[in-house]
KELOLO-542814 format. One line per 4 residues: number of its first residue (from 1); their letters; for each residue x, y, z of C-alpha. Coordinates in nm, 3 decimals, decimal comma. Layout:
# KELOLO-542814
NUM	A	X Y Z  ...
This chain:
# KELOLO-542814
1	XXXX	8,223 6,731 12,966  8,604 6,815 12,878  8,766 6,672 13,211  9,123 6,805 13,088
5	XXXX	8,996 7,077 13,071  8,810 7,075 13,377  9,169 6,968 13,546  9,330 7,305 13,413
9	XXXX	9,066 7,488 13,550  9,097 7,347 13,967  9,422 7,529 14,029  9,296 7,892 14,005
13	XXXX	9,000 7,838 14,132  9,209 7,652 14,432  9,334 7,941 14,454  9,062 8,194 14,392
17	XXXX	8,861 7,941 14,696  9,223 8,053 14,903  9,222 8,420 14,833  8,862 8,446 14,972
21	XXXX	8,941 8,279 15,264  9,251 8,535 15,316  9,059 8,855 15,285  8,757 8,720 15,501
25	XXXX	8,768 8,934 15,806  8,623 8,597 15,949  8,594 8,196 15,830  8,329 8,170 15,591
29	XXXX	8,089 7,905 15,500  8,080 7,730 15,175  7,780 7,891 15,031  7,949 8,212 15,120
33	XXXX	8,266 8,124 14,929  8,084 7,986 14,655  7,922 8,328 14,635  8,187 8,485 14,607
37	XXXX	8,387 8,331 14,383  8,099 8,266 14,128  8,078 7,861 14,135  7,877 7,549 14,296
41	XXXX	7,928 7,527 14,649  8,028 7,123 14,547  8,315 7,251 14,367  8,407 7,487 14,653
45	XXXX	8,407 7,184 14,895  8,600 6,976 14,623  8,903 7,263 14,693  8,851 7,263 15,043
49	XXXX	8,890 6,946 15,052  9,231 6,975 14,859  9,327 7,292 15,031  9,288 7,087 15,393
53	XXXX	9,483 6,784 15,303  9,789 7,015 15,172  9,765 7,208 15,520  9,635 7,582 15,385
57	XXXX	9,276 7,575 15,522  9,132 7,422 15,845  8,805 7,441 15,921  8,584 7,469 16,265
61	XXXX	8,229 7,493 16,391  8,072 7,856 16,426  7,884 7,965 16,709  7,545 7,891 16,753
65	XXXX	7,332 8,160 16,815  6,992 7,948 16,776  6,856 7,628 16,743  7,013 7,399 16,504
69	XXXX	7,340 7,240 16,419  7,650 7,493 16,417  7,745 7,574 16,040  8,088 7,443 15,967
73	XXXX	8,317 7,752 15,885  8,662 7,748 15,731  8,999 8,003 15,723  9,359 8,026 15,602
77	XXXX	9,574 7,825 15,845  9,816 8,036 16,036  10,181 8,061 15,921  10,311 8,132 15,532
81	XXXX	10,199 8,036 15,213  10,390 7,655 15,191  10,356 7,650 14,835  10,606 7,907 14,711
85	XXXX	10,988 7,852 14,569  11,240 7,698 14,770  11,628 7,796 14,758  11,798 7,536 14,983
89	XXXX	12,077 7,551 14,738  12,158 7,900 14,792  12,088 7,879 15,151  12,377 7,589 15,149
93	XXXX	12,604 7,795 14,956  12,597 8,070 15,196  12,659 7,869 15,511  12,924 7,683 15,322
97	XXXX	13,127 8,023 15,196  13,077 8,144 15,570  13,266 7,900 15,705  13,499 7,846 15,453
101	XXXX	13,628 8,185 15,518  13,616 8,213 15,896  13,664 7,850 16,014  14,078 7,830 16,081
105	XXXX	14,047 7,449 16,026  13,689 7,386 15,823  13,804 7,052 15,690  13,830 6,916 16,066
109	XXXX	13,469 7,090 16,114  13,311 6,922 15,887  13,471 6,581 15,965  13,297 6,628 16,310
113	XXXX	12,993 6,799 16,158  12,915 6,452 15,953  13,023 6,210 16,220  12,747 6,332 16,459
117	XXXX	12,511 6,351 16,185  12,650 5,975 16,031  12,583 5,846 16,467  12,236 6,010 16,412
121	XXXX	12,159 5,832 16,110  12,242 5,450 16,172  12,036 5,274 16,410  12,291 5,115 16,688
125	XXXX	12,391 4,760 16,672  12,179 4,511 16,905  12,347 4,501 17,221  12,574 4,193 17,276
129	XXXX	12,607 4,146 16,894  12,939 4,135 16,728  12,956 4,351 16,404  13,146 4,147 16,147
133	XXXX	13,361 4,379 15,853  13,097 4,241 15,602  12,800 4,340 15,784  12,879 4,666 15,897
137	XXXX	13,010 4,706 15,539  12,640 4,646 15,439  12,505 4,876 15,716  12,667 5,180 15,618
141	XXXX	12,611 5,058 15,240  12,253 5,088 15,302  12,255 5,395 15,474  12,475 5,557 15,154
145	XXXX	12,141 5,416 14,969  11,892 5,598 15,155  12,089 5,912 15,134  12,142 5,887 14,736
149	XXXX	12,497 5,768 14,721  12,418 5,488 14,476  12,716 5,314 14,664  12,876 5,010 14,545
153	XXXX	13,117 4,774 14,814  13,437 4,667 14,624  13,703 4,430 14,698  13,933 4,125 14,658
157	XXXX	13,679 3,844 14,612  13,584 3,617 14,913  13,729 3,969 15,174  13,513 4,185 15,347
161	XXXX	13,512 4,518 15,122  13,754 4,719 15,183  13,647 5,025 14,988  13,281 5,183 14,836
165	XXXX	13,242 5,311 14,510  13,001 5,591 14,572  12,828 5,644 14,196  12,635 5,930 14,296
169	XXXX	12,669 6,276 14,475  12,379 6,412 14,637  12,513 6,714 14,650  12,729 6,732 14,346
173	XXXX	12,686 7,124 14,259  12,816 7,199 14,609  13,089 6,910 14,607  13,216 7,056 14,287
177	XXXX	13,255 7,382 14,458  13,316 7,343 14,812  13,431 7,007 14,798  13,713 7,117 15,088
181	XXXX	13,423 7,108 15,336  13,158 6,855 15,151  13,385 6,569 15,082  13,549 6,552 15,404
185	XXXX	13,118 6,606 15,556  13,073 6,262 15,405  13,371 6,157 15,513  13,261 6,228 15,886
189	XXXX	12,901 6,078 15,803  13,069 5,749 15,751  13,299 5,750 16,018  13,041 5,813 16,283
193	XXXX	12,791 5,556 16,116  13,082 5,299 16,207  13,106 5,406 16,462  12,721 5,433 16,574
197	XXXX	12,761 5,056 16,477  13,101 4,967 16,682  13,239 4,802 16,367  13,576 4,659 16,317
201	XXXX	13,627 4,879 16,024  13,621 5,277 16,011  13,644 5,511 15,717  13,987 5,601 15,697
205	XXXX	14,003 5,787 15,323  13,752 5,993 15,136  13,919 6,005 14,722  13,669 6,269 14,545
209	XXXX	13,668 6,164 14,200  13,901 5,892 14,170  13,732 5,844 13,813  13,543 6,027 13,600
213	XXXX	13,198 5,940 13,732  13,345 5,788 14,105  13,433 5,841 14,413  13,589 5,635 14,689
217	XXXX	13,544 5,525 15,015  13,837 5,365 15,142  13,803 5,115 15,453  14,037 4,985 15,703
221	XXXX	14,034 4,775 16,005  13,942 4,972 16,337  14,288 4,930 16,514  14,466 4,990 16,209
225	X	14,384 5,324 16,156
């Protein structure tokens, strides 16, 4: 048997298994949609199978009207397809050009926008534990990680850091053209991750693209700023 080929074959019939199930006035049975769509009923239960663990089909157990154990039925799940295109990007772009134009001070928005979000995101220091610079330095480092920043600390050797090199944008595309409200966003994200943390630094300076392919955090000590 030709497996590849095989392989090409199980997403429209995942899908022809689906459409059944869609224009069923009621859940059917495997040997129904097997019937139906012209194949074993093992290869229908190999796409049920798939279609249950991706969250399009559930099944349940049919009334009994006799003697006997209750035939196990399936249906769509309720709600829309989850499998079509997503446009996050767009959907971005319009909430950023909205406020763009209507917010009288957006850059202060966003600030506060990405310092809730940045107190969200860091787990709170222990209680009764002083932060040093260097470890909350780490802290937010690792956060900037986990959110695709491919952040670097940098600084006089032997000193805390006193600014991150962040290597990546997560959201170049949208940086690059509303960088007004995106770069001061992260800005806020930092500040209130420091802050989350009670750390002797803060986040005092966002540079976008102090080089070509970097930009900069800049970090000074809490009471200084």
């Amino acid at each position: 048997m030709n497996h590849d080929h095989e392989r090409d074959r199980e997403t429209p019939r995942r899908r022809a298994v689906l459409d059944v199930l869609r224009n069923a006035a009621a859940p059917l049975g495997v040997n129904d949609v097997a019937e139906t769509v012209g194949v074993h009923p093992n290869t229908v239960r190999f796409h049920l199978e798939a279609l249950m663990t991706q969250g399009a089909v559930e099944w349940t157990l049919e009334t009994s009207s006799g003697p006997g154990r209750p035939r196990t039925v399936y249906a769509p799940r309720r709600g829309m397809n989850r499998g079509g295109k997503r446009g996050y990007q767009l959907l971005a772009r319009i909430l950023l050009s909205q406020l763009a134009s209507t917010e009288t001070d957006a850059e202060t928005a966003a600030i506060e926008a990405g310092r809730a979000w940045g107190q969200h995101l860091m787990p709170p220091a222990p209680p009764f534990h002083t932060m040093t610079e260097r470890e909350a330095t780490d802290r937010l480092s690792e956060l900037l990680a986990d959110l695709g920043f491919d952040p670097q600390a940098d600084g006089d050797l032997g000193k805390a850091p006193d600014r991150i090199r962040l290597r990546h944008c997560p959201f170049l595309e949208l940086a690059e053209e509303y960088g007004q409200i995106v770069c001061p966003l992260h800005l806020g994200l930092m500040k209130g991750a420091l802050a989350q943390l009670r750390a002797p630094v803060e986040a005092s300076r966002l540079e976008p693209f102090a080089e070509s392919d970097v930009c900069l955090a800049h970090l000074t000590p809490a009471h200084a700023a």
